[in-house]
Backbone as CSV, one residue per row, in Angstrom:
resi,resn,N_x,N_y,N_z,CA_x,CA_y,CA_z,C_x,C_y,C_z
1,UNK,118.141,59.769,38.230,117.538,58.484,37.905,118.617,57.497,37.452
2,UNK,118.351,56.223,38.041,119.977,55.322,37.651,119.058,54.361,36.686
3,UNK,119.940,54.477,36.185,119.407,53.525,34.166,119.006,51.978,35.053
4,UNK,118.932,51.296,34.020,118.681,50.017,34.545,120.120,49.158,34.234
5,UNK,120.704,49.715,33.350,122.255,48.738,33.593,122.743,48.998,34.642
6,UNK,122.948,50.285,35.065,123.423,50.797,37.015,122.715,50.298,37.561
7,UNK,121.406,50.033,37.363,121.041,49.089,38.520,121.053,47.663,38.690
8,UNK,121.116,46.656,37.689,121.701,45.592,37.037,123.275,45.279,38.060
9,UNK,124.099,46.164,38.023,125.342,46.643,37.924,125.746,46.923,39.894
10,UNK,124.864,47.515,40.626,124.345,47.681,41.535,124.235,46.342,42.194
11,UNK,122.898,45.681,41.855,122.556,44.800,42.301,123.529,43.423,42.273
12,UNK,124.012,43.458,41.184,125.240,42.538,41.348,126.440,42.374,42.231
13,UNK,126.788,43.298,42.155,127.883,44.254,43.590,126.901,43.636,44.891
14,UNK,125.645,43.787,45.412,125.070,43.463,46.412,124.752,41.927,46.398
15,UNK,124.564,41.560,45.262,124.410,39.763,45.310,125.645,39.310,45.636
16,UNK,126.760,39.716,44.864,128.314,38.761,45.391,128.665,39.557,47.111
17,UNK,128.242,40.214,47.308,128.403,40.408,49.115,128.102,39.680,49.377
18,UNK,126.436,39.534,48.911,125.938,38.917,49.851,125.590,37.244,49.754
19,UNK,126.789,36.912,49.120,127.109,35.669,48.567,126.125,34.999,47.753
20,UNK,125.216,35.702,47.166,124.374,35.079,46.896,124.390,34.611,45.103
21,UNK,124.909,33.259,44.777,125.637,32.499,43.831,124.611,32.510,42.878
22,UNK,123.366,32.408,43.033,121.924,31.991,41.616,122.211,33.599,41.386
23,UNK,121.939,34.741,41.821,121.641,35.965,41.897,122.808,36.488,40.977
24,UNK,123.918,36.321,41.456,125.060,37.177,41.237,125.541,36.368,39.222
25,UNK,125.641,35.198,39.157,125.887,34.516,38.278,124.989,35.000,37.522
26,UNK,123.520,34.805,37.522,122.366,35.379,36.711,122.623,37.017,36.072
27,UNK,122.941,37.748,36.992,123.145,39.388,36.650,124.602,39.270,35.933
28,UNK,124.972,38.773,36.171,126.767,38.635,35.633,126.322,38.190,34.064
29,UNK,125.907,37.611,33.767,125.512,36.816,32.525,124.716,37.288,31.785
30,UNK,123.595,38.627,32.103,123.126,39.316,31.769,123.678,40.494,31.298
31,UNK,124.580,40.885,32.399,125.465,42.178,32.443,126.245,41.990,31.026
32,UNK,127.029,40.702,30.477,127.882,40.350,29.761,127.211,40.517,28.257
33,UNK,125.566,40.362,28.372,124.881,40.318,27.357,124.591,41.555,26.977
34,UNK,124.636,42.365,27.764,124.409,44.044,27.227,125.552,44.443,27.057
35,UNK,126.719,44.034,27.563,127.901,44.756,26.611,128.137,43.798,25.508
36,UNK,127.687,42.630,25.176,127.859,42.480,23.876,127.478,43.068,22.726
37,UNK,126.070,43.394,23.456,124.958,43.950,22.324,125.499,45.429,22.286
38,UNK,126.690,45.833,23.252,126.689,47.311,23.109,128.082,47.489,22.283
39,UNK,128.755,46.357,22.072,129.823,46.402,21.172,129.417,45.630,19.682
40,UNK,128.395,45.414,19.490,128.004,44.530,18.143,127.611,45.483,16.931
41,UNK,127.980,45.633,15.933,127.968,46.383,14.875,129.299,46.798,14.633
42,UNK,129.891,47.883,14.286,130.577,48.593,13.585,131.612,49.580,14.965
43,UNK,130.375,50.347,15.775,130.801,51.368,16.840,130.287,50.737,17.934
44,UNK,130.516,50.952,19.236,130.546,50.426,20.381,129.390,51.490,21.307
45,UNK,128.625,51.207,21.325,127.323,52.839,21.794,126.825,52.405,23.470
46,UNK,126.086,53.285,23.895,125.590,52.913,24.555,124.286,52.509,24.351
47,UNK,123.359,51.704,25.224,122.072,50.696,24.766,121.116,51.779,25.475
48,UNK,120.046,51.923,24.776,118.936,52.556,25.523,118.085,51.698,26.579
49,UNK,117.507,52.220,27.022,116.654,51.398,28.524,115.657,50.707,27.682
50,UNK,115.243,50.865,26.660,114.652,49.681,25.948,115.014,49.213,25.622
51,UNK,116.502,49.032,24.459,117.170,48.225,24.371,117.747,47.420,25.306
52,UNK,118.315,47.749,26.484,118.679,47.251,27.280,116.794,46.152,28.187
53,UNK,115.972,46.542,27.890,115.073,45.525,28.840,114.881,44.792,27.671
54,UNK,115.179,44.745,26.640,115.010,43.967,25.415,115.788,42.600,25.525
55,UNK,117.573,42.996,25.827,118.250,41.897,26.321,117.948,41.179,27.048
56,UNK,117.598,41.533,28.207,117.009,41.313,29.779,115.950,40.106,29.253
57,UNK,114.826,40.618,28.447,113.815,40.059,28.290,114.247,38.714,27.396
58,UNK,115.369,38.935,26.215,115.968,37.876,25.504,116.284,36.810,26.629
59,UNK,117.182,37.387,27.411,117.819,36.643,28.502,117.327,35.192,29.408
60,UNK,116.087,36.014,29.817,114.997,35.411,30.125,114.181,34.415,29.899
61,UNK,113.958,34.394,28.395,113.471,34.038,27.615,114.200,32.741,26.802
62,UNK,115.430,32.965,27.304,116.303,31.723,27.101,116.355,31.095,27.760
63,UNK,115.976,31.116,29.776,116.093,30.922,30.734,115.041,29.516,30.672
64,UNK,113.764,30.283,30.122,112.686,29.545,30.139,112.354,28.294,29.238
65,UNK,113.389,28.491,28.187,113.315,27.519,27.243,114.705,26.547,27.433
66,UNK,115.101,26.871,28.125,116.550,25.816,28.876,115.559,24.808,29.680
67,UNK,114.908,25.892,30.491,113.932,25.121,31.908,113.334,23.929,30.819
68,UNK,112.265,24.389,30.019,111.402,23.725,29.525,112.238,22.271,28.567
69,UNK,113.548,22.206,28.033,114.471,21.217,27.670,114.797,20.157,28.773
70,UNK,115.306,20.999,30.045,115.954,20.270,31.017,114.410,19.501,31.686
71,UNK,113.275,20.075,31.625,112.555,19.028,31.943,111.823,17.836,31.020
72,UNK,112.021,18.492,29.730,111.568,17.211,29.226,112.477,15.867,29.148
73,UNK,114.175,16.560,29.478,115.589,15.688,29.589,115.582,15.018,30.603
74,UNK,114.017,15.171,32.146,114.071,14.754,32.944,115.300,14.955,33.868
75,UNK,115.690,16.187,33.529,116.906,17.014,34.562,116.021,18.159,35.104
76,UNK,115.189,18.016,36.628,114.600,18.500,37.222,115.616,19.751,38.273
77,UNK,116.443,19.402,38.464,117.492,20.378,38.936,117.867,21.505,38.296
78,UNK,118.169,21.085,37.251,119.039,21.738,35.932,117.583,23.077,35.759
79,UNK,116.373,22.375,35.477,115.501,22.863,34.822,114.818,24.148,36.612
80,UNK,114.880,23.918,37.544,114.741,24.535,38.456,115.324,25.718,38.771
81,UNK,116.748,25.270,38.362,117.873,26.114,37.927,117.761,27.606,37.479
82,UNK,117.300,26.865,35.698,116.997,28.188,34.756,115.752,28.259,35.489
83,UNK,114.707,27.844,35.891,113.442,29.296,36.086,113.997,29.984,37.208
84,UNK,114.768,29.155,38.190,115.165,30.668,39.213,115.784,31.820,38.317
85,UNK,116.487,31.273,37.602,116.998,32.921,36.812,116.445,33.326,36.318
86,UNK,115.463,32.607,35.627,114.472,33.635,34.983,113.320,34.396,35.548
87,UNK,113.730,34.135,37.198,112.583,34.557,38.308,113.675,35.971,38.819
88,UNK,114.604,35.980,38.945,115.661,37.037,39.011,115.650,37.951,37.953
89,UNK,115.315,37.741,36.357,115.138,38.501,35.045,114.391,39.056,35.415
90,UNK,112.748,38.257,35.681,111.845,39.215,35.618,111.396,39.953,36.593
91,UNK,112.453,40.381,37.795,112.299,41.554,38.348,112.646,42.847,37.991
92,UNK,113.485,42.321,36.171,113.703,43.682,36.100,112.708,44.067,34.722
93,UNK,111.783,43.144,34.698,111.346,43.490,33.237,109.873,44.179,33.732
94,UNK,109.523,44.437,32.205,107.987,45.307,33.051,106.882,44.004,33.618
95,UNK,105.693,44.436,34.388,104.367,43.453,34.823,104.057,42.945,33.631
96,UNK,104.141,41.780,33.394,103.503,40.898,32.186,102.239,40.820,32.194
97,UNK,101.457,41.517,30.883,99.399,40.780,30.958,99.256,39.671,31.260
98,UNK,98.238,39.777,32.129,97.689,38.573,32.149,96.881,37.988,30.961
99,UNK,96.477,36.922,30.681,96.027,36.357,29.780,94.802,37.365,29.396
100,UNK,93.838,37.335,30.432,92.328,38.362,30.597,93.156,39.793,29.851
101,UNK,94.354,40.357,30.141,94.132,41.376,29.191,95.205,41.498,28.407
102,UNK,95.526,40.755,27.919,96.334,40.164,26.698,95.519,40.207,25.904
103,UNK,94.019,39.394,25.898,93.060,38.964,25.133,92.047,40.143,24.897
104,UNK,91.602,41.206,25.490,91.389,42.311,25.837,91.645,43.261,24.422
105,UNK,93.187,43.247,24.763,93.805,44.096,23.613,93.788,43.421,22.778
106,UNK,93.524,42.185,22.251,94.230,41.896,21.064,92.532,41.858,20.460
107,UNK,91.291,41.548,21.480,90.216,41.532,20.818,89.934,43.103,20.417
108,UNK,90.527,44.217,20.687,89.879,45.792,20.493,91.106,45.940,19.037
109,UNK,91.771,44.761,19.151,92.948,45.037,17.455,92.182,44.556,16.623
110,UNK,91.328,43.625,16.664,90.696,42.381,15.614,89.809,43.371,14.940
111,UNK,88.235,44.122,16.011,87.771,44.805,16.014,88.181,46.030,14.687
112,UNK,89.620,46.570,15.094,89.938,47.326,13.963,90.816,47.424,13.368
113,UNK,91.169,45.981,13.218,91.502,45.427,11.953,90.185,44.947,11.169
114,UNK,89.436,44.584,11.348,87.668,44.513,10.522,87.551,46.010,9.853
115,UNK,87.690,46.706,11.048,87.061,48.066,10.449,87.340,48.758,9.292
116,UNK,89.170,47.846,8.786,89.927,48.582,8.099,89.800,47.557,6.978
117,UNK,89.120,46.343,7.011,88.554,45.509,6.278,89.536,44.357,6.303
118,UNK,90.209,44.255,7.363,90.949,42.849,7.556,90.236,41.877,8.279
119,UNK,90.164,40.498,7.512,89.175,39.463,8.693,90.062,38.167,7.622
120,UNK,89.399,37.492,9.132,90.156,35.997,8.792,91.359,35.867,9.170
121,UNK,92.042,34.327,8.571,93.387,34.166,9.164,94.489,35.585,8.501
122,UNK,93.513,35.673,6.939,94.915,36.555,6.455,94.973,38.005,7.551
123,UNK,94.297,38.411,8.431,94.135,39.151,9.319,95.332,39.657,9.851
124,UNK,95.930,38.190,10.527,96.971,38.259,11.670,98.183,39.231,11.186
125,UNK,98.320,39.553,10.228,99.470,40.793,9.894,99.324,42.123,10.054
126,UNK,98.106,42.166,10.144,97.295,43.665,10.454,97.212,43.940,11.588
127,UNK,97.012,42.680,12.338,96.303,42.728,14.224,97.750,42.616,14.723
128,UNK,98.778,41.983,14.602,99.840,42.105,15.111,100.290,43.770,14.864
129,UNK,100.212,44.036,13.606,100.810,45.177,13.690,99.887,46.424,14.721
130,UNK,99.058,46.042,15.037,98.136,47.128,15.980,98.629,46.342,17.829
131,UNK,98.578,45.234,17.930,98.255,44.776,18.545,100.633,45.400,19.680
132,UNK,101.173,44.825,18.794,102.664,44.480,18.959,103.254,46.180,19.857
133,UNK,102.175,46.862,19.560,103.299,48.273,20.028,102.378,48.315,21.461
134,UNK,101.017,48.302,21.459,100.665,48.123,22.490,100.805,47.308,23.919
135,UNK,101.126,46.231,23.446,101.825,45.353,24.354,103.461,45.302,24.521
136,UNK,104.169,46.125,24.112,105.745,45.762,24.166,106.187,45.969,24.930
137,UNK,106.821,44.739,25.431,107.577,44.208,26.593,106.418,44.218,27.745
138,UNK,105.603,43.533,27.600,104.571,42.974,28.480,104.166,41.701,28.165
139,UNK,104.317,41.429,26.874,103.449,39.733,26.324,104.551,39.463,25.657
140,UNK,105.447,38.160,25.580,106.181,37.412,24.193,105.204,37.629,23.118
141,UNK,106.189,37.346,21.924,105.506,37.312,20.700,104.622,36.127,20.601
142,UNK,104.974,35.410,21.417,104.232,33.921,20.784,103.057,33.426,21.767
143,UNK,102.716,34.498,23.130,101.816,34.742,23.861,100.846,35.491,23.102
144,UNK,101.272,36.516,22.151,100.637,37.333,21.813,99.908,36.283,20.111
145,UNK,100.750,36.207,19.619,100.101,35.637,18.203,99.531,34.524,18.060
146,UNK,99.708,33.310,19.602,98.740,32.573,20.122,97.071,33.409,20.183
147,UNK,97.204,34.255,20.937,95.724,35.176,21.596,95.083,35.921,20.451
148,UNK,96.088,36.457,18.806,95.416,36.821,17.892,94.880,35.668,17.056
149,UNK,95.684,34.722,16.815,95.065,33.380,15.995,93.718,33.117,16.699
150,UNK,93.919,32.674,17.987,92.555,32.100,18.606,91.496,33.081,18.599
151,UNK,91.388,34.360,18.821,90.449,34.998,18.378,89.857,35.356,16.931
152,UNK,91.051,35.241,15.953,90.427,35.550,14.695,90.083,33.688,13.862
153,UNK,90.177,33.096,14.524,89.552,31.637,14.351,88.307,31.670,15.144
154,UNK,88.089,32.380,15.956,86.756,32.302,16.593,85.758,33.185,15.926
């Protein structure tokens, strides 16, 4: 089984063949971000495949919030830019919920978070904590604590 940095690593090797400049730059820049994170602390380790889709997902996630700057900067290029890379990220990250079951899970957390006698806004510390392991690395945090607020306000 080849980890996902070998394949990261892989695929990069096949993007600069195949000249392909959004692709190869994107994985390169990624690639650079997991050996940072794999030399940061004290000892130099290797990253686990969650850690490592963790970066990926950071990565990404920066991608999208560049996009979302460069268009309000009315730099439509720029901003086209970052979502292609962040359309290249998320081939390597897991299937993201859809909203329908994002909302799903987070309504069967609310449920028992009640049961355990949590309700209301002060709730949301309880439902995240039920809600956060179930969804990881499928929903952002702020997809997710959007979908617990609005349900425990409802």
């Amino acid at each position: 089984m080849t980890t996902l940095k070998a394949k990261l690593q892989d695929d990069l090797t096949a993007a600069i063949k195949g000249r392909d400049e959004l692709r190869s730059s994107t994985l390169r820049m990624t690639i650079a971000a997991i050996n940072k994170e794999e030399v940061a602390g004290k000892t130099k380790r290797e990253l686990s495949e969650d850690e490592v889709q963790k970066v990926i997902a950071k990565e990404a996630k920066k991608r999208r919030e560049a996009a979302d700057a460069f268009t309000q900067g009315g730099r439509a290029e720029s901003a086209a830019r970052e979502l292609a890379e962040g359309e290249v990220l998320d081939a390597y990250l897991p299937k993201q919920l859809s909203d329908e079951e994002l909302e799903a899970v987070v309504a069967a957390a609310v449920a028992e978070a009640k049961a355990a006698g949590a309700e209301g806004p002060r709730a949301m510390g309880a439902v995240m904590k039920i809600v956060n392991p179930k969804v990881a690395g499928q929903a952002e945090g702020g997809r997710v604590a959007a979908a617990v607020k609005k349900l425990l306000a409802g």
